[in-house]
N, C-alpha and C positions, 0 to 999 in steps of 0.2 A: 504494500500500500504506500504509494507517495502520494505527500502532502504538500500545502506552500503556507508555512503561517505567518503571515503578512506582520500580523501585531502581535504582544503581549498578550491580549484577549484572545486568541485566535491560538498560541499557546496554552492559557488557562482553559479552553474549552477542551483542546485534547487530552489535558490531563485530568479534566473532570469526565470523559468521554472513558480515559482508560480505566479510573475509578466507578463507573459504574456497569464497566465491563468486566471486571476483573475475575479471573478465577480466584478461588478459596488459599491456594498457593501460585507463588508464581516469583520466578527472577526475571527483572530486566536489565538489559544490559544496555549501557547510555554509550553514544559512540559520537565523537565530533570532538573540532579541535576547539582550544580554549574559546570563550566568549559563544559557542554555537548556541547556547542553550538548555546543555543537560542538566545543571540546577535550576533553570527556574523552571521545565517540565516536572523533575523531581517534586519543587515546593507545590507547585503544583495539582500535580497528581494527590499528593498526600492534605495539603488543606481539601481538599473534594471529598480524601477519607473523613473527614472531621478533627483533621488533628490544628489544634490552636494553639495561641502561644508563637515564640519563637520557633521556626524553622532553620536553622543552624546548616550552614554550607559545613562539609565533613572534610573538607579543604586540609587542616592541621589536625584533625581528631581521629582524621580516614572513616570513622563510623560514627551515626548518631543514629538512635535507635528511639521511634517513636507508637507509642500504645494506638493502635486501631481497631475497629470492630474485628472480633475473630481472633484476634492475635494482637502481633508486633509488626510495623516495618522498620528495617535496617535502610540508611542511605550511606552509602559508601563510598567514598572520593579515594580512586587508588593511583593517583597522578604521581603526588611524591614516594608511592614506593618504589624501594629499590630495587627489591628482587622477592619472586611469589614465594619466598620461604617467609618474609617476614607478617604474612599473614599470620603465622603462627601465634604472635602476639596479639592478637585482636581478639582471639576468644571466640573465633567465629565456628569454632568446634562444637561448641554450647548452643548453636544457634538453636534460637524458635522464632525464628521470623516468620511471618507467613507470607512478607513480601520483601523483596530484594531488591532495591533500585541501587544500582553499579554502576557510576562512573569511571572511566579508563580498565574498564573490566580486564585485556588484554592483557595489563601487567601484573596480575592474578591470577594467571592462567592456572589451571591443575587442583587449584585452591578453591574456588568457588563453585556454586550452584552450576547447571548448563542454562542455556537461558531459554526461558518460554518463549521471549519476545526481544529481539535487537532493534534498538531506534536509533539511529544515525540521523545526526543532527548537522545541516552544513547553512553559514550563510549564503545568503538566496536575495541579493540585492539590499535592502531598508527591513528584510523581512530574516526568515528561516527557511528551510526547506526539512523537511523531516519523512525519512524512509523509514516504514515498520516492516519487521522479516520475522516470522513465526522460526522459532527453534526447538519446537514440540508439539504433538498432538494439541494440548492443551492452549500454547501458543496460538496453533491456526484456530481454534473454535475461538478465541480472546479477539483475531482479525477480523474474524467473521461477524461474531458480533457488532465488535466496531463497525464494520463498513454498511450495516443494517439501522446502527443507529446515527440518530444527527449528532454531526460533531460540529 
């Protein structure tokens, strides 16, 4: 599925759009160079869950982990790691998240979830452009949905 999200609003709807698409479980995986976008689809997505308060960029923390119906989401910034062994320090062994939003997933490799859902995020003139790729069963019924409801 490609998309062209012209504004910020047009970002908030897709991430209200994946919010009420979502499977029960599910990783996604943020893909795009800096400034494309994958934190504010993140915040995004996640205030649609009802999560209020601060939304915290995972930038220096690599993980912030936020209470949502059902569970937990995890938001993961994996930019400054160095090498996928140091996952090891995150605790991500413990996980109960029921959602996994991953930025710079790539240099995690081996270490994390597989992803339901890859969005690649590129600038796209004044706007975004934003590609979604199912990376599971579950993933393509998540597309599907989406592309049936208004985003």
């Amino acid at each position: 599925m490609q998309l062209h999200l012209a504004t910020v609003e047009d970002t908030a709807r897709l991430g209200a759009a994946l919010a009420r698409t979502r499977p029960p479980l599910a990783a996604v995986h943020l893909h795009g160079d800096l400034g494309s976008g994958k934190s504010t689809l993140a915040r995004a997505l996640l205030r649609a869950l009802g999560v209020s308060g601060a939304i915290r960029s995972p930038t220096y923390t690599l993980v912030e982990r936020y209470p949502i119906a059902g569970g937990e989401a995890w938001h993961l910034d994996l930019y400054r790691l160095g090498d996928a062994s140091e996952l090891d320090f995150l605790g991500l062994d413990e996980a109960v998240a029921t959602l996994w939003l991953i930025e710079w997933a790539e240099k995690g490799r081996g270490g994390l979830p597989p992803p339901d859902l890859q969005i690649h995020l590129a600038i796209d003139g004044q706007g975004r452009s934003a590609r979604l790729l199912a990376g599971s069963e579950s993933g393509r019924a998540w597309l599907a949905q989406l592309a049936e409801s208004a985003i």
